[in-house]
MIFI-712052 format. One record per atom (N, C-alpha, C, O, CB): residue number from 0; z, x, y; atom name. Coordinates in Angstrom, 2 decimals, decimal comma. Atoms other than C-alpha are relative to their C-alpha. Glycine has a CB too. Example, Ala and Ser with C-alpha at 12.3 -4.5 7.8 and 13.67 -1.06 7.14 Angstrom:
BEGIN
+-----+---------+---------+---------+----+
:   i :       w :       u :       v : at :
+-----+---------+---------+---------+----+
:   0 :    0,00 :    0,89 :   -1,19 :  N :
:   0 :    7,80 :   12,30 :   -4,50 : CA :
:   0 :    0,00 :    0,90 :    1,20 :  C :
:   0 :    0,66 :    1,94 :    1,18 :  O :
:   0 :    1,25 :   -0,99 :    0,03 : CB :
:   1 :   -0,06 :   -0,82 :   -1,19 :  N :
:   1 :    7,14 :   13,67 :   -1,06 : CA :
:   1 :    0,73 :   -0,77 :    1,09 :  C :
:   1 :    0,90 :   -0,26 :    2,20 :  O :
:   1 :   -1,42 :    0,41 :    0,46 : CB :
+-----+---------+---------+---------+----+
//
This chain:
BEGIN
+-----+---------+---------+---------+----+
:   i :       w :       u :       v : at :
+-----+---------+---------+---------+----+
:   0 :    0,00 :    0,84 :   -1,17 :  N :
:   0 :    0,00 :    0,00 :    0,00 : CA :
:   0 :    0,00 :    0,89 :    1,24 :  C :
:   0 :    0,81 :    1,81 :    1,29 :  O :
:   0 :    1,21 :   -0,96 :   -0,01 : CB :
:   1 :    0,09 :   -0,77 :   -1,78 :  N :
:   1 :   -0,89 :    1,47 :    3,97 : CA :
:   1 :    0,54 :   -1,36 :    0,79 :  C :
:   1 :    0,87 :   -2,54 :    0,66 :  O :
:   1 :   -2,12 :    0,58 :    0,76 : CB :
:   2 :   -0,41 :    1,13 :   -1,14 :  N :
:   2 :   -0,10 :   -0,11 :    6,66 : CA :
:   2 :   -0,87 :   -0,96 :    0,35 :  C :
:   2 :   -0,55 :   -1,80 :    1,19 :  O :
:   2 :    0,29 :    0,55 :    1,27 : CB :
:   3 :    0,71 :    1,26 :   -0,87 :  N :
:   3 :   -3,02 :   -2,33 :    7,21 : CA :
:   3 :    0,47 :   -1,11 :   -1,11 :  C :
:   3 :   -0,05 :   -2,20 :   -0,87 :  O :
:   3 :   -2,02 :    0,11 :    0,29 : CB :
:   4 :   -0,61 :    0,76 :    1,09 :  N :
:   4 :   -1,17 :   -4,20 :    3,97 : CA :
:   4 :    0,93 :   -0,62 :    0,50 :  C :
:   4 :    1,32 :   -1,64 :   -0,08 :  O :
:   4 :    0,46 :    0,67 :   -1,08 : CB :
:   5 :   -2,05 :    0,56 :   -0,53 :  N :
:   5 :    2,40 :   -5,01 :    6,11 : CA :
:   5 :   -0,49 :   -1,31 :    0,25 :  C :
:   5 :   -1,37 :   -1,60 :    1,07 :  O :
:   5 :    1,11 :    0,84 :    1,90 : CB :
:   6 :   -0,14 :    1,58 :   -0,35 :  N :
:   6 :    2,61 :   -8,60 :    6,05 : CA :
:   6 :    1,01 :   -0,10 :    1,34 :  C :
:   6 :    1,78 :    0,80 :    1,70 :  O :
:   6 :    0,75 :   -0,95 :   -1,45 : CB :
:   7 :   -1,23 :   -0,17 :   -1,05 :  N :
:   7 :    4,66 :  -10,01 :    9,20 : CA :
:   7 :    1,17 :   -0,23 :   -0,75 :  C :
:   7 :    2,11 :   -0,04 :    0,02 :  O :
:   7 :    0,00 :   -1,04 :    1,27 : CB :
:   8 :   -1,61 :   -0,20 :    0,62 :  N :
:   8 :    7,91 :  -10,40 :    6,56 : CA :
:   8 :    0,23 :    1,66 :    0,01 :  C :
:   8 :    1,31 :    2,01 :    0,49 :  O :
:   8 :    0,18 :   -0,69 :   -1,89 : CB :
:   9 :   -0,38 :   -0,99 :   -0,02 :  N :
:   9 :    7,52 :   -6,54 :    6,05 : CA :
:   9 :    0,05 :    0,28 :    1,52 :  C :
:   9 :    1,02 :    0,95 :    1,87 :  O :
:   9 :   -0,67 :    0,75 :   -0,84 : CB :
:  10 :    0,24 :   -0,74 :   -1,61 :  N :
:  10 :    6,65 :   -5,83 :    9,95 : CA :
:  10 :    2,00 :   -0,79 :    0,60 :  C :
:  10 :    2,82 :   -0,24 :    1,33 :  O :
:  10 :   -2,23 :   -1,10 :    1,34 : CB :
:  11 :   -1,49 :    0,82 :   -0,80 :  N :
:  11 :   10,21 :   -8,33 :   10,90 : CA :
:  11 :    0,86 :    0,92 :   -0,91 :  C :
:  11 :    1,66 :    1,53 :   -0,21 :  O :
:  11 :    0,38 :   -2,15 :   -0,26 : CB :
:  12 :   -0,67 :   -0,55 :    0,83 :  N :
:  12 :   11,88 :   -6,49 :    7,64 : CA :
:  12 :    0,69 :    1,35 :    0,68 :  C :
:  12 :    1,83 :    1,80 :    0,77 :  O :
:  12 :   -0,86 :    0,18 :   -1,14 : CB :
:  13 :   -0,11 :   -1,57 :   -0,27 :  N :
:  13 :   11,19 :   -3,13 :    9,08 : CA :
:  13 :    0,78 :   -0,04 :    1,49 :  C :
:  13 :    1,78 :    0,68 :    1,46 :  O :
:  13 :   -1,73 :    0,90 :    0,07 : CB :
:  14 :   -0,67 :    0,24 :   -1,16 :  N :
:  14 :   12,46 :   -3,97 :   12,81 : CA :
:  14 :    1,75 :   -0,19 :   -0,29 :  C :
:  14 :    2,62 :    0,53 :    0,20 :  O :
:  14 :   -0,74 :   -1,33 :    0,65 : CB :
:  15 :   -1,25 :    0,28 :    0,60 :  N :
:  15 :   15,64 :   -5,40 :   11,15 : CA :
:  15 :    0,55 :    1,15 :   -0,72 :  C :
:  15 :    1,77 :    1,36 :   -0,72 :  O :
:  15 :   -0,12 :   -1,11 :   -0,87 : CB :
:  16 :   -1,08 :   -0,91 :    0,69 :  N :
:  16 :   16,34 :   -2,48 :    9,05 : CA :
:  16 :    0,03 :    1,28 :    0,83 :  C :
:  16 :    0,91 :    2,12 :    0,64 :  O :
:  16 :   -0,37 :    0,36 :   -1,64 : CB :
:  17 :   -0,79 :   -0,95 :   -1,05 :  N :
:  17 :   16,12 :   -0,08 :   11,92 : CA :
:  17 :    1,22 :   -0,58 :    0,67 :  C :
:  17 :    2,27 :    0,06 :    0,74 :  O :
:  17 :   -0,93 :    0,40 :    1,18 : CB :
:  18 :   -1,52 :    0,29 :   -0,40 :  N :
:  18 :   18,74 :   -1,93 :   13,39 : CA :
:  18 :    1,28 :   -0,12 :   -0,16 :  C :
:  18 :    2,23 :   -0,07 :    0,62 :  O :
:  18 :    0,13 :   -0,55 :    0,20 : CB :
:  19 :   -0,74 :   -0,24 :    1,01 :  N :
:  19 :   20,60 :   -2,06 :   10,47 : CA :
:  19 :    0,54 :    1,54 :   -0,31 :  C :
:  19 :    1,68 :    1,81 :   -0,67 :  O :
:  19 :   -0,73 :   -0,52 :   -0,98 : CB :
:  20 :   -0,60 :   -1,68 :    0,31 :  N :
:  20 :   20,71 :    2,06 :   10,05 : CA :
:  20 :    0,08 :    0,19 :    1,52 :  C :
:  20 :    0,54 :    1,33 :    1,44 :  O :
:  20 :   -1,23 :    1,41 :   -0,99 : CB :
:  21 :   -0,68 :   -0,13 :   -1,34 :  N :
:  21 :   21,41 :    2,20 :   13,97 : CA :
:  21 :    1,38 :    0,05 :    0,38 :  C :
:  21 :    2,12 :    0,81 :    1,02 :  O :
:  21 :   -0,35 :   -0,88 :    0,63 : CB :
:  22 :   -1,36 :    0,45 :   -0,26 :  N :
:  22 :   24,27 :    0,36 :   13,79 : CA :
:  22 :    1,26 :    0,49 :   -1,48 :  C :
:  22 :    2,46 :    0,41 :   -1,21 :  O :
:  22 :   -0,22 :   -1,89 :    0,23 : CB :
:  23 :   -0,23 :   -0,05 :    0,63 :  N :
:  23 :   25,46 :    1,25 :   10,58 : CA :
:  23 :    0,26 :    1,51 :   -0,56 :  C :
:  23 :    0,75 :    1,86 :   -1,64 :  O :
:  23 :   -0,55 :   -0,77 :   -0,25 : CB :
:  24 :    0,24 :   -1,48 :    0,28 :  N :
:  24 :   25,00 :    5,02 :   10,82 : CA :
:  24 :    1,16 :    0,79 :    1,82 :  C :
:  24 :    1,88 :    1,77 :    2,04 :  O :
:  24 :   -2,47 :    0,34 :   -0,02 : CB :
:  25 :   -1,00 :   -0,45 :   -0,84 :  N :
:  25 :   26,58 :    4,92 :   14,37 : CA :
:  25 :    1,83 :    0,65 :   -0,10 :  C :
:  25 :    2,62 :    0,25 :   -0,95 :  O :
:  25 :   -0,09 :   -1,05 :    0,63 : CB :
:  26 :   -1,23 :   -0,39 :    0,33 :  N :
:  26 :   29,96 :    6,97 :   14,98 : CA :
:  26 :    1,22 :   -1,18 :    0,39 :  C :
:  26 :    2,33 :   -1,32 :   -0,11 :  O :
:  26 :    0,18 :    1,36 :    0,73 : CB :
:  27 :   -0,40 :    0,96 :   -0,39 :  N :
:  27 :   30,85 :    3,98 :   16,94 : CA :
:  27 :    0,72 :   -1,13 :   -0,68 :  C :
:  27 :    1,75 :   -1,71 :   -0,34 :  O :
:  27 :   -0,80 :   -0,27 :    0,45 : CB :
:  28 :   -0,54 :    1,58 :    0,53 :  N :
:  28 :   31,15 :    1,03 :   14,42 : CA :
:  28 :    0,23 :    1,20 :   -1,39 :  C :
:  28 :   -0,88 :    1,67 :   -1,65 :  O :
:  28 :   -1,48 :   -1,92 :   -0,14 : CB :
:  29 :   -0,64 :   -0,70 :    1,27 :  N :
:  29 :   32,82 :    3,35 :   11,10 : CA :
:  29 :   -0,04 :   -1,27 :   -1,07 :  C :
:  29 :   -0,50 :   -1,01 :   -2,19 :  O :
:  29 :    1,76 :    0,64 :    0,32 : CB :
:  30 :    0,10 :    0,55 :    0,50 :  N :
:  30 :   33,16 :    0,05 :    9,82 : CA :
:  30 :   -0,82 :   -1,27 :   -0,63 :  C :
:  30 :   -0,71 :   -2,29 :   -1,30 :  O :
:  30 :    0,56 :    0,16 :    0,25 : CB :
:  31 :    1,36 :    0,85 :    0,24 :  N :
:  31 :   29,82 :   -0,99 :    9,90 : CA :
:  31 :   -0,52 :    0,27 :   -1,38 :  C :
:  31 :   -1,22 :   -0,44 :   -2,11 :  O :
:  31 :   -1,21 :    0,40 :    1,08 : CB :
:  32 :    0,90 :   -1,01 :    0,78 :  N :
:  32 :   28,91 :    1,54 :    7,55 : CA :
:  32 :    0,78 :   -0,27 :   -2,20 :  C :
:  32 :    0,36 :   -0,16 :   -3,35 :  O :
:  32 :    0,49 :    2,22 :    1,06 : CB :
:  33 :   -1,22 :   -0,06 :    0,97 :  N :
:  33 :   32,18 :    0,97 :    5,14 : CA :
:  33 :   -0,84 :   -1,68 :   -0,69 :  C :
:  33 :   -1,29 :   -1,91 :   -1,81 :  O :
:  33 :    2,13 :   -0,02 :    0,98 : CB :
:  34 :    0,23 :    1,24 :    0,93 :  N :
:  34 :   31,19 :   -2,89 :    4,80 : CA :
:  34 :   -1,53 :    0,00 :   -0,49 :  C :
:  34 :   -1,77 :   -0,81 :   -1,39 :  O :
:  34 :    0,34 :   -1,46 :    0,85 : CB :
:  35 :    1,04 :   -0,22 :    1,17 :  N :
:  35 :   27,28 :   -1,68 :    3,71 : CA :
:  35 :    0,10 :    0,36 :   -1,09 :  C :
:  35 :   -0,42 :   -0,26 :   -2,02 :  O :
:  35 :   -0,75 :    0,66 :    0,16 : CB :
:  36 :   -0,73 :   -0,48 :    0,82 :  N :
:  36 :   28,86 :    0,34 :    1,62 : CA :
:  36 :    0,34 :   -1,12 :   -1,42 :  C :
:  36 :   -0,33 :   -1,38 :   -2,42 :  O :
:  36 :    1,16 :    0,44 :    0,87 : CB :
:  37 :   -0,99 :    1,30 :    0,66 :  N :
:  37 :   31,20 :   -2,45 :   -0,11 : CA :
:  37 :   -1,01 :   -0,47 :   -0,55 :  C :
:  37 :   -1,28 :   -0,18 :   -1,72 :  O :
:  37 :    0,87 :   -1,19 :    0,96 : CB :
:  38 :    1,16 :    0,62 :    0,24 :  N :
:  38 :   27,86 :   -4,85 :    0,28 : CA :
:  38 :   -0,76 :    0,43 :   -1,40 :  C :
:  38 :   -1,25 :   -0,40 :   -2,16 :  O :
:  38 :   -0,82 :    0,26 :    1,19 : CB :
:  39 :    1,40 :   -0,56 :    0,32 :  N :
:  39 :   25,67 :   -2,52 :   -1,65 : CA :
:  39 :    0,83 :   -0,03 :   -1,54 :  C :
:  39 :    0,22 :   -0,41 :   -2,55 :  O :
:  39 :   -0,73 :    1,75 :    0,91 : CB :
:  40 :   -0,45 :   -0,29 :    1,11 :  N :
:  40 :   28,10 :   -1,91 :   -4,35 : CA :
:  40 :    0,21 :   -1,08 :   -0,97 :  C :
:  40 :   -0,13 :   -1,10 :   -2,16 :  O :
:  40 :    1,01 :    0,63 :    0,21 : CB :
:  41 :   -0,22 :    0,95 :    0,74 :  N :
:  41 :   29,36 :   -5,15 :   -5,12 : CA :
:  41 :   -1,38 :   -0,37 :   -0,70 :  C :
:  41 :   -1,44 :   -0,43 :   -1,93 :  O :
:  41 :    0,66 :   -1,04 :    0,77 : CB :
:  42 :    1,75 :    0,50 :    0,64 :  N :
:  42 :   25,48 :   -6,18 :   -5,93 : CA :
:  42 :   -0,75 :    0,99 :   -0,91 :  C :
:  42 :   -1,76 :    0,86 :   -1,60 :  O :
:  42 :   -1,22 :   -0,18 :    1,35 : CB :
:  43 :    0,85 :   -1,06 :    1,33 :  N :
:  43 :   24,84 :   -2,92 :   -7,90 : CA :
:  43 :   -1,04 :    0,85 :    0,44 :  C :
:  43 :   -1,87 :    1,46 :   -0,23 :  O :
:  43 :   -0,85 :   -0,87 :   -1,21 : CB :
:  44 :    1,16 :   -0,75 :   -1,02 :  N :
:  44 :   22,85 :   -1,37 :   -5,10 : CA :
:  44 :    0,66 :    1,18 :    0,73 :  C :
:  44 :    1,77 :    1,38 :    1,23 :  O :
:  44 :   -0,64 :   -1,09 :    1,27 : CB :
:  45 :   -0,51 :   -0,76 :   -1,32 :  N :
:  45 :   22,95 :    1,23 :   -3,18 : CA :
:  45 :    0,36 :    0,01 :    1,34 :  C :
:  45 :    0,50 :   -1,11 :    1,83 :  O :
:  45 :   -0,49 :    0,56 :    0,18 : CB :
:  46 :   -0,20 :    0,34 :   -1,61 :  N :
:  46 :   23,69 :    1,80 :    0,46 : CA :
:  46 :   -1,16 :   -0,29 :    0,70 :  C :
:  46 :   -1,17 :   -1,19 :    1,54 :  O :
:  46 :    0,60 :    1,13 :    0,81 : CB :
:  47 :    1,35 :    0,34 :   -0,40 :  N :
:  47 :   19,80 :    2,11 :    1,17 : CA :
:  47 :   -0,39 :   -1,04 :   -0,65 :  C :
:  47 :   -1,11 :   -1,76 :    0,04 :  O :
:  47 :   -0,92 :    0,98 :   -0,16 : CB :
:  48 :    0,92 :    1,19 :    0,58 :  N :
:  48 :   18,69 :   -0,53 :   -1,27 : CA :
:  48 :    0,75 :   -1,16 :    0,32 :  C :
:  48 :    0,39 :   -2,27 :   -0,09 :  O :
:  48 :   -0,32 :    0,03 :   -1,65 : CB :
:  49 :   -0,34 :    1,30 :   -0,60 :  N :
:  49 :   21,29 :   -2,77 :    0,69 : CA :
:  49 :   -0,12 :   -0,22 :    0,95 :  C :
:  49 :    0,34 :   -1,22 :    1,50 :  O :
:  49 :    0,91 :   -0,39 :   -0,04 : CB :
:  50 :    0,40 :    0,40 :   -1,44 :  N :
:  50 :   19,78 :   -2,08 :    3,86 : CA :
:  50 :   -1,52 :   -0,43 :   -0,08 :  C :
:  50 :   -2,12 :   -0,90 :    0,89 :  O :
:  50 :    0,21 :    1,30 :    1,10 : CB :
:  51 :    1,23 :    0,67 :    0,28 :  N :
:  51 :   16,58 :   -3,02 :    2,51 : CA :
:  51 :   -0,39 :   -1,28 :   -0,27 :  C :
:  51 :   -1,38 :   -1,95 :    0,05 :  O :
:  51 :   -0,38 :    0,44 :   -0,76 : CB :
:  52 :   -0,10 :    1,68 :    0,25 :  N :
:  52 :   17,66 :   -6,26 :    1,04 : CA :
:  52 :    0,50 :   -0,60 :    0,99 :  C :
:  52 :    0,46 :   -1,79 :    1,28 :  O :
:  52 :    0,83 :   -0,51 :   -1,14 : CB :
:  53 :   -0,81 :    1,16 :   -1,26 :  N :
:  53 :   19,62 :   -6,83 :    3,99 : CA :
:  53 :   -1,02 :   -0,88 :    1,52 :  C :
:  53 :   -0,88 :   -1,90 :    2,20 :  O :
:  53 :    1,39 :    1,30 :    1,00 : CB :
:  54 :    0,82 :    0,15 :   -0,50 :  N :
:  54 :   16,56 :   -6,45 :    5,91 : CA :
:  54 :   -1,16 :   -0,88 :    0,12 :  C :
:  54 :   -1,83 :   -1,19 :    1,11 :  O :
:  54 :   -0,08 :    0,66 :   -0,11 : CB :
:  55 :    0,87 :    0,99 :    0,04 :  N :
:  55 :   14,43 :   -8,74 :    4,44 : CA :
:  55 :    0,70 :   -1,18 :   -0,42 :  C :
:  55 :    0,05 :   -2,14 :   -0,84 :  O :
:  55 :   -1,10 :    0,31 :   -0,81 : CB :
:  56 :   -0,98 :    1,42 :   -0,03 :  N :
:  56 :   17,46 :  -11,41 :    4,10 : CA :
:  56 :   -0,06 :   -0,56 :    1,45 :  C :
:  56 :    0,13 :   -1,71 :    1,84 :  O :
:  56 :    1,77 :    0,31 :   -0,39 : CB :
:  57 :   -0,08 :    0,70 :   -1,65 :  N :
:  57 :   17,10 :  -11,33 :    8,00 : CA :
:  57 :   -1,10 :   -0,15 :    0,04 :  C :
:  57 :   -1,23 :   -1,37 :    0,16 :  O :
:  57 :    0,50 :    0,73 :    1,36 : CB :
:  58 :    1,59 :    0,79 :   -0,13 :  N :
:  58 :   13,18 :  -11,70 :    8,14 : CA :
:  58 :    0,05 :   -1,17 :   -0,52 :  C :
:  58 :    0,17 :   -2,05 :    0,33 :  O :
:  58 :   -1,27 :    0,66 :   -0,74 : CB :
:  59 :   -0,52 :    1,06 :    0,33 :  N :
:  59 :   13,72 :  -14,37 :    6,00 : CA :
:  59 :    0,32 :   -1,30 :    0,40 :  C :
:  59 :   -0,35 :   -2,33 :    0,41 :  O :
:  59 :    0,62 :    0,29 :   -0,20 : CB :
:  60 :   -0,99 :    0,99 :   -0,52 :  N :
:  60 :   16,26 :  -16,39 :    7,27 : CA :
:  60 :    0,06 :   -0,19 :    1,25 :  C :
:  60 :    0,30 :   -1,29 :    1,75 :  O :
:  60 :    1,20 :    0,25 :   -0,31 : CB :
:  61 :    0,25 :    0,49 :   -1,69 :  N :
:  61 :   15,79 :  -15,75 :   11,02 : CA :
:  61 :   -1,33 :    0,18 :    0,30 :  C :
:  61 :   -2,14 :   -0,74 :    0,21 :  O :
:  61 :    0,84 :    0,88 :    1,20 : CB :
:  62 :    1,31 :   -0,06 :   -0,55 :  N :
:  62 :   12,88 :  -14,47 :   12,19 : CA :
:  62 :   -1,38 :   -0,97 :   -0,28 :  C :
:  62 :   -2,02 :   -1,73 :    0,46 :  O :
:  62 :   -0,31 :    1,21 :   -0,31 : CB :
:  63 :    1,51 :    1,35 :    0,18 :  N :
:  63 :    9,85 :  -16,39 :   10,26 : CA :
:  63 :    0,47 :   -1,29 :   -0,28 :  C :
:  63 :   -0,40 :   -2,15 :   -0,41 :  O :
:  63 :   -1,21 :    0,23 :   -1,46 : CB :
:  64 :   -0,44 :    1,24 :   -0,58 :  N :
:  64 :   11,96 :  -19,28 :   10,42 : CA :
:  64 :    0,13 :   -0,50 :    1,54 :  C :
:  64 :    0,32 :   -1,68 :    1,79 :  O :
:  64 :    1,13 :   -0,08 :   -0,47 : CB :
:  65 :   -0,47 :    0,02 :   -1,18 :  N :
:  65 :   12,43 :  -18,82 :   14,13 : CA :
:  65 :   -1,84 :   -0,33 :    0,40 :  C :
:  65 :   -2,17 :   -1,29 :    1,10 :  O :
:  65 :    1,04 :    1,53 :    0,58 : CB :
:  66 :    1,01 :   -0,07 :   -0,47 :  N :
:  66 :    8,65 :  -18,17 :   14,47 : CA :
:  66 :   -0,75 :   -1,19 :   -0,58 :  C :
:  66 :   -1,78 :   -1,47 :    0,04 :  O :
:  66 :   -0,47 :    1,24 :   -0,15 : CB :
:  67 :    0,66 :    1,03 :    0,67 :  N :
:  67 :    7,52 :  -21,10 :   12,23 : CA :
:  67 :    0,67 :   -1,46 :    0,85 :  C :
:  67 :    0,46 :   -2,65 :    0,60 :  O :
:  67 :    0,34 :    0,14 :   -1,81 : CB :
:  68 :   -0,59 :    1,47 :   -0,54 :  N :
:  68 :    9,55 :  -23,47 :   14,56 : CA :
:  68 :   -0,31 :    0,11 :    1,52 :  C :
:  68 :    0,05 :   -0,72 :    2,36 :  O :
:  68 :    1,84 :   -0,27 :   -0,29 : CB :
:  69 :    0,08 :   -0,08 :   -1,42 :  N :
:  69 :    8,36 :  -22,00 :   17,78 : CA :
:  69 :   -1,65 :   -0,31 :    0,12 :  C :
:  69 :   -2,19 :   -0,34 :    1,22 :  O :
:  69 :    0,58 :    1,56 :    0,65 : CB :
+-----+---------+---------+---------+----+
//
């Protein structure tokens, strides 16, 4: 897959999961990072493969819902 393949769920995915390792990587929120952590484990995932799912739980649920109603 290249990029002329990104559907808009991956293009909203990918926006979301920079924001996700922003905030989550910051020195700022420690316990941003602790409850990915937690997240990733309880589900059997890693810390990256729960910012990935987390990422496309928010495309998902907000964004192409947001854009399908606007």
């Amino acid at each position: 897959m290249d990029i002329t393949d990104m559907t808009m769920r991956d293009y909203f995915a990918a926006k979301a999961m920079h924001a996700e390792v922003i905030t989550s990587c910051s020195d700022a929120t420690p316990e941003a990072a602790d409850a990915l952590i937690d997240a990733g484990a309880r589900a059997g995932r890693t810390a990256m493969e729960q910012i990935a799912f987390t990422a496309y739980e928010m495309a998902d649920a907000n964004m192409l819902k947001a854009r399908q109603e606007a």
